[in-house]
N, C-alpha and C positions, 0 to 999 in steps of 0.2 A: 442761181440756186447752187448751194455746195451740199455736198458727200460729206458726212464726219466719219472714218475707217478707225475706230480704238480696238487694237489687238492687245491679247494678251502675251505676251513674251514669251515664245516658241512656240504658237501658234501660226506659222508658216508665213507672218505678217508680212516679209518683205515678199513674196511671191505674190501673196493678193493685194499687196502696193503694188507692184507691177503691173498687174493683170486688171487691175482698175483704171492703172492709167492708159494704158492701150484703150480700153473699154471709152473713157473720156476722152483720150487723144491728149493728153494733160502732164507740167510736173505738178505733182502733189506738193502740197505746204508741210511743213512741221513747223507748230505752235507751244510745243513743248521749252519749259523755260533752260533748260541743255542737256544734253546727254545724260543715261543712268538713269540717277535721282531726280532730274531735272525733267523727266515726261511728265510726274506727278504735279506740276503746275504750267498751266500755261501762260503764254506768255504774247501780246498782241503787237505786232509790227507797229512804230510810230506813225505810218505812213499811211494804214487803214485806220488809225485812232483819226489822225487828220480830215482823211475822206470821208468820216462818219462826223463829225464835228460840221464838216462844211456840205453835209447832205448833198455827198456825191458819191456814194456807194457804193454808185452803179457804176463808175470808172475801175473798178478794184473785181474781175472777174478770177473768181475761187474756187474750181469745181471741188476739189479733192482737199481734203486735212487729212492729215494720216499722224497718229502715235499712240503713245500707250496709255491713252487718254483716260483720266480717275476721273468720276462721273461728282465730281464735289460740287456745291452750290457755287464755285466760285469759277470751277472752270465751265459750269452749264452756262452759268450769269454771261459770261462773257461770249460765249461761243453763239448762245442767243441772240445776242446787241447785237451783235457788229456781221454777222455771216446770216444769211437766207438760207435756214436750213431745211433739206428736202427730205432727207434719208440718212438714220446714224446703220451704219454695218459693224457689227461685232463679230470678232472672231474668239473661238475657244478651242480647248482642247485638253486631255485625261491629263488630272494635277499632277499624278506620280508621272509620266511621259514628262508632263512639265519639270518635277524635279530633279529627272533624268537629265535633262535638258541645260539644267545649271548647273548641275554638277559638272556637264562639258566644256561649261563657259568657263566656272575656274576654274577648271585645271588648264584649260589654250589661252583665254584672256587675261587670267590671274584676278578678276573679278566677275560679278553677274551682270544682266542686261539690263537693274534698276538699282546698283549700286554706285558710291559713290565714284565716280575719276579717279580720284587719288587714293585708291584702295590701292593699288598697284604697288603703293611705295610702302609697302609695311614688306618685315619679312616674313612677318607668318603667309605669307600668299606665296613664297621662295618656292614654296612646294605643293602639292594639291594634295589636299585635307577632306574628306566628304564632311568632316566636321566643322568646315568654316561657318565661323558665323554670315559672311556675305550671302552664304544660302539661307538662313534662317530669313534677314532682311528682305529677300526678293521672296521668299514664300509666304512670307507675311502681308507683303506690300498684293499680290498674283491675288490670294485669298482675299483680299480686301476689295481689288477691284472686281471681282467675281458676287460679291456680297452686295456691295453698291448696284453695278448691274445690271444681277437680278433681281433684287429688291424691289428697283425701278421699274423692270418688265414686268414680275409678278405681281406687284399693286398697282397696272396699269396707270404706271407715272410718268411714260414716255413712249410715244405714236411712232408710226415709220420707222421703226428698227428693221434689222435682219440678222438673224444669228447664221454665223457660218461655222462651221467644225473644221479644225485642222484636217481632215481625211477629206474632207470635202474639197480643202482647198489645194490640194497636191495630187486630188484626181482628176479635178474636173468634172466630177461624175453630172447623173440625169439634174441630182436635187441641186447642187452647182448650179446649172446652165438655168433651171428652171427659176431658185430664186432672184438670179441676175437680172433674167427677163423678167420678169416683178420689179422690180428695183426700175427698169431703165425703160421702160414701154416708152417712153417719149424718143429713145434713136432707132432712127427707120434702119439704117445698117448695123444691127445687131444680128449679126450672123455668124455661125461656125469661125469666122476667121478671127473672131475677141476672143474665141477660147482657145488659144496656141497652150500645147502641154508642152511647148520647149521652154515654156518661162518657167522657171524653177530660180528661186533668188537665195540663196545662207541655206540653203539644205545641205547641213553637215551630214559626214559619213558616221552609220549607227555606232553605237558606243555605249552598249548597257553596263550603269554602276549599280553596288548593292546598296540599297538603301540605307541610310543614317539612322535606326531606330529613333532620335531624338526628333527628325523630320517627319518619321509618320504619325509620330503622336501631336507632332502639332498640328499634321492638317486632321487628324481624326480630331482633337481635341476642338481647334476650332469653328469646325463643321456642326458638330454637339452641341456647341455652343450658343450655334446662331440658328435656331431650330426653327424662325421665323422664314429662314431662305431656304430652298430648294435647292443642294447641289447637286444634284442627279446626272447633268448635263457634263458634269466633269467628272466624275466618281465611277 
């Protein structure tokens, strides 16, 4: 049985990677086709294409996937074949906090967390711009996986989920411990000791920028837009 964990990009992901795999005793996989831009497809080990070929599946134990997984027919398609899936966990968290977010990425990384690698080598990235377009790309891409989703949860298109809230996952709080134990009723040692508040993983130090007006009217415009989703959850 595997865990599918798709966070959304500064939604505290590497902490509750972490705290999952304590939980599982496990390393997590990334299936993501590379770094960046490369979370938006996955991509399947040769070695599980083989074991599924020769109906031996069950040599290939998976508890955990972890990325910034886009809910597209082609990454469900595949995620479905080949993994026994038990439970997808979603995490989320406030878009502007999120934009906040990128903004810190380029200005210390010189690109975003779903940009391309070789952004670095341009010079417009020499200096931090809140008007990069590398922000427009990852707010675009953040809204889109939040669109899909939800869509998916709100037209009951997809069972066993659990949405977790960045606040949730940097406290630990009651709803924390509680949905876990939802999630994991099959490990008899699910006790206080899975939930360690010393695991803290990329929790950078605060750093509020002023917003780009060009970036709020894109997330108010495309939120407008898609008046068929719910974004409440992040808004």
């Amino acid at each position: 049985m595997t865990i599918i964990y798709t966070s959304s990009p500064g939604s505290a992901s590497n902490t509750m990677k972490k705290n999952l795999e304590t939980i599982l005793n496990c390393k997590s996989k990334f299936l993501g086709s590379g770094r960046g831009i490369g979370h938006t497809i996955l991509s399947i080990p040769g070695r599980k294409k083989i074991l599924k070929k020769l109906k031996l599946n069950f040599l290939d134990k998976t508890p955990l996937i972890v990325g910034h997984i886009f809910p597209t027919k082609y990454n469900l398609g595949l995620l479905n074949y080949y993994y026994n899936i038990k439970h997808i966990i979603i995490s989320y968290r406030n878009i502007y906090e999120q934009l906040n977010y990128y903004y810190k990425w380029q200005k210390y990384n010189l690109r975003c967390p779903l940009s391309f690698p070789e952004d670095i080598n341009f010079s417009n990235n020499d200096e931090f711009n809140p008007g990069n377009f590398n922000i427009d790309l990852n707010l675009l891409l953040v809204l889109n996986f939040y669109k899909h989703w939800f869509f998916l949860i709100q037209n009951k298109k997809i069972k066993n989920y659990t949405l977790f809230s960045f606040d949730e996952i940097i406290s630990l709080d009651k709803e924390y411990q509680k949905k876990i134990k939802l999630i994991f009723t099959d490990l008899d040692d699910l006790d206080q000791t899975k939930f360690d508040k010393n695991i803290k993983m990329n929790l950078y130090k605060q750093e509020q920028f002023e917003i780009n007006l060009r970036h709020k009217k894109l997330i108010e415009d495309f939120i407008s837009f898609h008046k068929e989703v719910d974004f409440s959850l992040i808004t």
